[in-house]
C-alpha positions in Angstrom: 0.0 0.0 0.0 2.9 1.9 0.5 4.2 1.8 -2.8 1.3 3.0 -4.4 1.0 6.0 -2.3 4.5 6.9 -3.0 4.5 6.2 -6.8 1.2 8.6 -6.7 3.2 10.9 -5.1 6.0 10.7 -7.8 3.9 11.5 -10.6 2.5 14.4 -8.7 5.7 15.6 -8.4 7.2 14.9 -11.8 4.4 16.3 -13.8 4.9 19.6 -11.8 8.7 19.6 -11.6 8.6 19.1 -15.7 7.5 22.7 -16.2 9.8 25.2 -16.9 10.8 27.9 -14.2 7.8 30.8 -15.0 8.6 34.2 -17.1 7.6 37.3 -15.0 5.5 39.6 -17.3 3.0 41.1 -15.4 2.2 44.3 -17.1 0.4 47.3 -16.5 -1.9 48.9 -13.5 -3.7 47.1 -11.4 -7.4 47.2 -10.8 -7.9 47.9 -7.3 -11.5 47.2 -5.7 -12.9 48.3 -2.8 -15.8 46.6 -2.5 -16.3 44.1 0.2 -17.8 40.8 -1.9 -19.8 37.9 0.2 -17.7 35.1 1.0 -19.7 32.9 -1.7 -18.7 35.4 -4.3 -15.1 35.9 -3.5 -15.0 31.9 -3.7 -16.6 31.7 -7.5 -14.0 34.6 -8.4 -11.3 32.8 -7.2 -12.3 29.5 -7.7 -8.8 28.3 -9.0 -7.6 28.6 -5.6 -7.3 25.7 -3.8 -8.6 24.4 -0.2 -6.6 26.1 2.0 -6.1 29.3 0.2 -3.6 27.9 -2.0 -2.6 28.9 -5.7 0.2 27.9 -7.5 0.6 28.1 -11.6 -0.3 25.2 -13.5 1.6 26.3 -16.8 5.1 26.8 -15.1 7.0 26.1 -12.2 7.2 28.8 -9.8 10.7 30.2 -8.7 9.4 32.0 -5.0 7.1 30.1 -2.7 5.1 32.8 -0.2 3.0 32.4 3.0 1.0 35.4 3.6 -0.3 35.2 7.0 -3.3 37.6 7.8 -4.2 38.8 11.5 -8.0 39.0 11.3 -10.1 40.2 14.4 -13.5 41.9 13.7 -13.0 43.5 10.4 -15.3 40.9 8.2 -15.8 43.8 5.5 -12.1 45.1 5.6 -11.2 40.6 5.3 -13.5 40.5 2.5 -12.2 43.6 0.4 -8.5 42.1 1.2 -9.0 38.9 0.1 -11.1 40.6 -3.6 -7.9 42.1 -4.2 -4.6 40.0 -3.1 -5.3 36.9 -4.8 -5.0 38.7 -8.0 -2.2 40.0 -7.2 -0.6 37.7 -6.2 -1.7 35.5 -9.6 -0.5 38.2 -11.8 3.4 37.6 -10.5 3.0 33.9 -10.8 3.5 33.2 -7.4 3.1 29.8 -5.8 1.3 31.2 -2.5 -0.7 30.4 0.9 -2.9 33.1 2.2 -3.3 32.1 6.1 -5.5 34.6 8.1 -5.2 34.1 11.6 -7.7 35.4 14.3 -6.0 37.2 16.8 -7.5 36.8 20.3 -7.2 39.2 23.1 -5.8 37.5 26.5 -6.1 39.3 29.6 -4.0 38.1 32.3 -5.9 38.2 35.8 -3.7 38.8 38.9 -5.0 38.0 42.3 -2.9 40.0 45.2 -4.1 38.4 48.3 
């Protein structure tokens, strides 16, 4: 069983390893939106991105790997409008990239003096 997970493994690596390295030619402005889309919309418009917020050329191997990690606490709209406009971004430089938002909670220490 072992040997067929590997070998499945294998040709997912080979088939993305035989691309070449990816040409940067992103060109011109960029479209910046600040409109907050619902979370069902932002997922049609970026449906290419994977589980996990995860994105990574299928055409060409990618020569930088990022993480982008997101503090996120209360700001759904301001998530929302982020989210419309990075992943784009990020897309049009070819970048194989991880968007992580992380919630940030607030920890209040409590100190008893007896």
């Amino acid at each position: 069983m072992t040997a067929t997970v590997n070998r499945a493994a294998d040709r997912e690596i080979n088939t993305y390893t035989k691309y070449r390295y990816c040409r940067w030619c992103a060109v011109g402005l960029i479209n910046v939106s600040r409109r907050s889309p619902s979370y069902a919309e932002l997922e049609r418009l970026n449906a290419n991105v994977e589980v996990g917020g995860v994105w990574r050329p299928r055409t060409c191997r990618s020569r930088d790997r990022v993480a982008l990690v997101v503090p996120y606490r209360d700001r759904d709209a301001h998530l929302r409008t982020f989210l419309d406009n990075i992943h784009p971004f990020l897309q049009r430089q070819q970048l194989h990239y991880a968007v992580y938002v992380v919630e940030q909670v607030a920890v209040i220490i409590i100190i008893i003096i007896r």
